[in-house]
C-alpha positions as CSV (number, residue, x, y, z in Angstrom):
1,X,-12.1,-11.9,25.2
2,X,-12.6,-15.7,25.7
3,X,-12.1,-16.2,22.2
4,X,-9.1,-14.5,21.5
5,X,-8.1,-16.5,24.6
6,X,-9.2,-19.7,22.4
7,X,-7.5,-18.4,19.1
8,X,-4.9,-18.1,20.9
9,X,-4.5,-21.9,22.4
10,X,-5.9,-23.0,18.8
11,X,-3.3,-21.3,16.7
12,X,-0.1,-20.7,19.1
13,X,2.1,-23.6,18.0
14,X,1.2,-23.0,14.5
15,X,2.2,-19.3,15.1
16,X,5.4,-20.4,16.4
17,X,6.3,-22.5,13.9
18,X,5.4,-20.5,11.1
19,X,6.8,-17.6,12.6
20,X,10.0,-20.0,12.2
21,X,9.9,-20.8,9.3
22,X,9.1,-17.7,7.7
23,X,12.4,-16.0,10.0
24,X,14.7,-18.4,8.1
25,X,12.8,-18.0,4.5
26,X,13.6,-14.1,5.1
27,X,16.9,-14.6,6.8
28,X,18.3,-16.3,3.6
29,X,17.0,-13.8,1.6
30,X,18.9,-11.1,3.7
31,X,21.9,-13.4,2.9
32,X,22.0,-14.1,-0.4
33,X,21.3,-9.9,-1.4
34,X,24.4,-9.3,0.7
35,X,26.4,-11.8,-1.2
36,X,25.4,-10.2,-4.2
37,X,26.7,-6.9,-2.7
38,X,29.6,-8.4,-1.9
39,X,29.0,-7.8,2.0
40,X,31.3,-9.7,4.7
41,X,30.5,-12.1,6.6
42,X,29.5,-9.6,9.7
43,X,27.5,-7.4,6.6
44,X,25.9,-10.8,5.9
45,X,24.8,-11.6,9.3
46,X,23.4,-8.3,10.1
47,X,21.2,-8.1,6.9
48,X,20.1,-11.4,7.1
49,X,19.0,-10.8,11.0
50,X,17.3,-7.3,10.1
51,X,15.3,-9.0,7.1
52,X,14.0,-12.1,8.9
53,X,12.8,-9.6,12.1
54,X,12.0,-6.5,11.1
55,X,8.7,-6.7,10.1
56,X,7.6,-8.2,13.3
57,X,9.7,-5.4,14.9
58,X,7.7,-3.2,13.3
59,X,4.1,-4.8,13.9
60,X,5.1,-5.2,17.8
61,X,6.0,-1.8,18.5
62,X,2.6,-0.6,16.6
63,X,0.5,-3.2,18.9
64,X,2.3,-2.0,22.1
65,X,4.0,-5.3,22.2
66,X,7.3,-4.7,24.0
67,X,9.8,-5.6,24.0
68,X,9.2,-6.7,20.8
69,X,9.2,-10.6,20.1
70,X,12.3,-11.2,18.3
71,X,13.7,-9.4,21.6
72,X,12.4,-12.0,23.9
73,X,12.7,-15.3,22.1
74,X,16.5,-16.3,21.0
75,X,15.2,-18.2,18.7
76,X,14.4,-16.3,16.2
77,X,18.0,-14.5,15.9
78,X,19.7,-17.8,16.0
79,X,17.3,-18.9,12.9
80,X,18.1,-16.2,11.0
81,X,22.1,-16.3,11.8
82,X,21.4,-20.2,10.8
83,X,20.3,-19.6,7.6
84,X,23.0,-16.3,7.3
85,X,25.7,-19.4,7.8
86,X,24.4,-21.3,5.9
87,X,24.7,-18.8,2.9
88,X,27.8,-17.9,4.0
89,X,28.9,-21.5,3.7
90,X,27.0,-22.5,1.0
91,X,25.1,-19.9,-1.9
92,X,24.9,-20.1,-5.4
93,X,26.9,-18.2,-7.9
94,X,26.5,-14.3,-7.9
95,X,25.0,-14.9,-11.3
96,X,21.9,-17.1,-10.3
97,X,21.1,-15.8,-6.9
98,X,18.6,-13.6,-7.7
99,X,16.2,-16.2,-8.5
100,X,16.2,-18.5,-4.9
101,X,16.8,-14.7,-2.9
102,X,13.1,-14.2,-4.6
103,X,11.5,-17.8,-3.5
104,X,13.0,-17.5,-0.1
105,X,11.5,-13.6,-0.1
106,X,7.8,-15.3,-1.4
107,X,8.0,-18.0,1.3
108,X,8.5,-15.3,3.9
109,X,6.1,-13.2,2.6
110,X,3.4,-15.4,2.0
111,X,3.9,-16.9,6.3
112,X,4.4,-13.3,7.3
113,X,1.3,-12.2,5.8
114,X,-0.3,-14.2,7.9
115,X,1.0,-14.7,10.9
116,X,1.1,-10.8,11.4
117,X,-2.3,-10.6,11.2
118,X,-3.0,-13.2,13.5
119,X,-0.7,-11.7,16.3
120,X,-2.6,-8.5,16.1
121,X,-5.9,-9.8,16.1
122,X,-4.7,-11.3,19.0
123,X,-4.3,-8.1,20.4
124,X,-7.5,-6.8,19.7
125,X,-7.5,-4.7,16.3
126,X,-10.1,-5.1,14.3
127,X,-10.0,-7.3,10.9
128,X,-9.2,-4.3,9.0
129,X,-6.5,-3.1,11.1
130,X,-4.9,-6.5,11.7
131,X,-4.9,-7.1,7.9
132,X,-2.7,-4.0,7.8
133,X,-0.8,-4.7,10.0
134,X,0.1,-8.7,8.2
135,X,1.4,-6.5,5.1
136,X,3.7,-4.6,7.3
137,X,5.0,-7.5,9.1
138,X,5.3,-8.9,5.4
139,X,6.6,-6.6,3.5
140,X,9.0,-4.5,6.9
141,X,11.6,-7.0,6.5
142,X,12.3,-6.5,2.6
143,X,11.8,-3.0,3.0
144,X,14.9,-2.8,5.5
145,X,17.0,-5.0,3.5
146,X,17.0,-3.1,0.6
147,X,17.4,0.1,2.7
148,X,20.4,-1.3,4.7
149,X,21.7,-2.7,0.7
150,X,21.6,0.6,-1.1
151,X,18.8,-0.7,-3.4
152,X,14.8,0.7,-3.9
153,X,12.5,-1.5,-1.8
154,X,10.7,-3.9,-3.7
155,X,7.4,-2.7,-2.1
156,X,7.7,1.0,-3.4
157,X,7.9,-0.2,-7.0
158,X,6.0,-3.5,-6.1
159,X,7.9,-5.2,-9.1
160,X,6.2,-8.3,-10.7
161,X,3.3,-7.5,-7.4
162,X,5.1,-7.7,-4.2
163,X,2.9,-5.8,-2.1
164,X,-0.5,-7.0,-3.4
165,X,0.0,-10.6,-2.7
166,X,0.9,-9.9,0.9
167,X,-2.2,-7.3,0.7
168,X,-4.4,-10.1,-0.5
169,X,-3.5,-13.3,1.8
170,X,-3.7,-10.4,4.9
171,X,-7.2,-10.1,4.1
172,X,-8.1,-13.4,3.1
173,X,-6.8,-13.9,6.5
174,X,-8.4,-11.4,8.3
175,X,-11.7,-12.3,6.9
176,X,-11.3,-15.8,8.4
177,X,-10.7,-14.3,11.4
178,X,-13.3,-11.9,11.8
179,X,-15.9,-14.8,11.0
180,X,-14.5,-17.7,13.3
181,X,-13.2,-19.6,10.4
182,X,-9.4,-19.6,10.8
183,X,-7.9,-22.8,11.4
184,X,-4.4,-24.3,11.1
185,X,-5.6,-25.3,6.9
186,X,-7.2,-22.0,6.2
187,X,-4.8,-20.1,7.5
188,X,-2.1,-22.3,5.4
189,X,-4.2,-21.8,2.5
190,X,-4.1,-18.0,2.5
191,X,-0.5,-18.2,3.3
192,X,-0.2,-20.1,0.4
193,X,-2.0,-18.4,-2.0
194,X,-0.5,-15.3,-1.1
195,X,3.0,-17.2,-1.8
196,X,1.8,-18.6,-5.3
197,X,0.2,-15.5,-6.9
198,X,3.6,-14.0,-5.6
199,X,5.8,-16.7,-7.6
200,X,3.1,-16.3,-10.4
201,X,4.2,-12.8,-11.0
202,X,7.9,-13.4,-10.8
203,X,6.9,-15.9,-13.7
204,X,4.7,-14.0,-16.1
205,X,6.1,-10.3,-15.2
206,X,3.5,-9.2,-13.6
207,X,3.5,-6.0,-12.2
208,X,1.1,-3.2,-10.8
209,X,0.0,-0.6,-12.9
210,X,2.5,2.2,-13.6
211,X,1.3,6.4,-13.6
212,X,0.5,7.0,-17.4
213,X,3.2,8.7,-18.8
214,X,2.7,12.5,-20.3
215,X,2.6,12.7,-24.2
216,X,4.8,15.0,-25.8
217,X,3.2,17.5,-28.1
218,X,5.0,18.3,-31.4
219,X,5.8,21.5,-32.0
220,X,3.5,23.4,-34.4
């Protein structure tokens, strides 16, 4: 228990900060897919707040965490209503806004990825448990933007791998963890890697694997 206690001293600015960060990354990303919908300025607020917390909604109320963070901290709805007025304000033609909506969505997912699985190691779930638990906090938020915008979530068809990056920094992250080797740079370092392989993919296509499809028999 004393180390979590010392994990927890170690990494809880870090945590904080990240946590931050990553709210904004996902908030603008809520933003700019409901200018492309053509939302308002109150649909443009709410999907950029949902986005940027929802993950860590979602990993809270699994870890018995409640209320949930983004419930006690202001902070974190007044980032992501920053960054929803700042879109509102300022965004990129409807033409070119799919390509910063997906940085800001890799940026998010690569903090998320890891700072999830921090928080519920923290808690006391095992490695393997905690690493699922980064990819939900990673992956929550983009899954109920693209519920609440009418679209398929990203993570069901994992387009151009958006699952398996979160997957892989959450148990690069966990594995750190479970050995006593996490520190602010290692934990950085599988945030970033998570966030590269991510942009990687948006860059070369890469996808996951796809069911083989049936093959038609011609008639005799």
């Amino acid at each position: 228990m004393s180390d979590l206690v010392e994990l927890g001293n170690a990494v809880g600015t870090a945590q904080k900060v990240g946590n931050l960060v990553g709210v904004f990354a996902f908030g603008v990303s809520g933003a700019l897919l409901a200018v492309r919908r053509n939302f308002d300025v109150v649909g443009i607020a709410v999907l950029a707040v949902c986005t940027a917390t929802g993950g860590g909604i979602l990993r809270d109320l699994i870890i018995g965490e409640t209320p949930p963070t983004a419930f006690v901290h202001v902070s974190y709805a007044a980032t992501a209503l920053l960054a929803a007025a700042l879109i509102f304000f300022w965004h990129p033609p409807h033409r070119v806004t799919r390509t910063p909506l997906l940085m800001a969505d890799g940026v998010g997912l690569g903090i998320f990825c890891v700072t999830g699985t921090v928080s519920a190691f923290q808690h006391g779930l095992p490695a393997t448990s905690a690493a699922a638990l980064g990819v939900v906090t990673a992956v929550g938020g983009g899954v109920v933007r693209d519920v609440l915008a009418g679209i398929t979530p990203s993570v069901l068809s994992d387009g151009e791998l958006y699952a398996v990056p979160a997957l892989l920094g959450s148990a690069a992250t966990a594995v750190l963890l479970h050995h006593g080797q996490y520190t602010y740079w290692t934990g950085g370092l599988a945030g970033a890697g998570a966030v590269v392989l991510r942009f990687l993919a948006l860059w070369r296509h890469w996808r996951a694997p796809l069911a083989r499809p049936h093959r038609r028999r011609d008639p005799a």
